[in-house]
C-alpha positions, 0 to 999 in steps of 0.5 A: 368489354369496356372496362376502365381502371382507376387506381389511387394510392394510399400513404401508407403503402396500399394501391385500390384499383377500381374497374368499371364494367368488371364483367360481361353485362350477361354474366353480371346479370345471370350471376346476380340472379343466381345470387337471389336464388342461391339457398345456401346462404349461412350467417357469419356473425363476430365482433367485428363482422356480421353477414352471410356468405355461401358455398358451393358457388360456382361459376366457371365464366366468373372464374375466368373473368375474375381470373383476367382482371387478376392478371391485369391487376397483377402485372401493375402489383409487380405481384405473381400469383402463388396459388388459385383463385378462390371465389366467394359471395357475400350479402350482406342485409340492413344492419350488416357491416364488416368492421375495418380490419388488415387481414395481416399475416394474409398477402392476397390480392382482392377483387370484390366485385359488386352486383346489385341494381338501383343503389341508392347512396343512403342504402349504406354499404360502402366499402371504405379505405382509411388512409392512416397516413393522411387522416383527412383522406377516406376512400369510399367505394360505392357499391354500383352493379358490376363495379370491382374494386382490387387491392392487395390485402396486408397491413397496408391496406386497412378496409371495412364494409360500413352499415347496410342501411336497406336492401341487400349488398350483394358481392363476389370476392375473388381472393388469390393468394400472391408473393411480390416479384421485388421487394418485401411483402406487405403483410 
């Protein structure tokens, strides 16, 4: 597999790292496919978020591949782990979104990993970084098929999912719990 990472780094304290080409093409495919078909989607609806997740969703190769891009991304953190690591899925439809939020109090590091063909700009979901400490710099990822984005979550590292506008979004969400080997934590 050829994958390229990109980091930048926000003012305030957080580092996104995006991943090109974040799983095997055969996995990406067999698992966006078993997306399409999983049927226990459940509605997540609150002031600040509104889209379906699912349980119950298991992949023992998107563990382990996740679970590598986790190490890599660890190694340049100067994180460890301290747990394991969890997977979700999301999806989110037209009229969906995650409002912007910290997960303060949380110290994990995130690896959203994008699934779906033919994303168009004006289809909306991006995931989005404000950079409180540089007003006119904003990342916004676009959510492109086998695209992952990691950043640890904590204070620093402010994040949402703006307005789907059409079509469906779909992710996988690896979530592993971390401590920092020097220094204090983010959260």
């Amino acid at each position: 597999m050829n994958q390229e990472c990109y980091s930048e780094t926000l003012e305030t304290g957080g580092t996104v790292h995006l991943i090109s080409s974040a799983l095997s093409p055969a996995l990406a495919m067999a698992t966006l496919d078993a997306l399409h078909g999983h049927s226990a989607w459940k509605p997540i609806v609150r002031d600040t978020a509104r889209f379906h997740g699912a349980t119950g969703f298991q992949s023992a190769h998107l563990t382990r591949e996740i679970g590598d891009i986790s190490r890599t991304i660890l190694q340049r953190e100067v994180c460890a782990s301290d747990g394991a690591l969890k997977i979700e899925v999301h999806r989110l439809d037209a009229g969906d979104f995650i409002a912007l939020h910290t997960d303060e109090g949380v110290c994990e590091l995130r690896i959203v990993t994008f699934l779906g063909h033919d994303w168009k700009p004006s289809d909306g979901g991006f995931l989005v970084f404000p950079d409180r400490g540089n007003v006119r710099k904003t990342i916004c990822i676009s959510p492109i098929h086998n695209t992952a984005v990691a950043f640890l979550t904590g204070r620093a590292t402010e994040h949402g999912v703006s307005e789907v506008s059409s079509g469906s979004r779909y992710s996988i969400v690896g979530r592993l719990p971390v401590r920092f080997r020097n220094g204090p934590s983010q959260s």
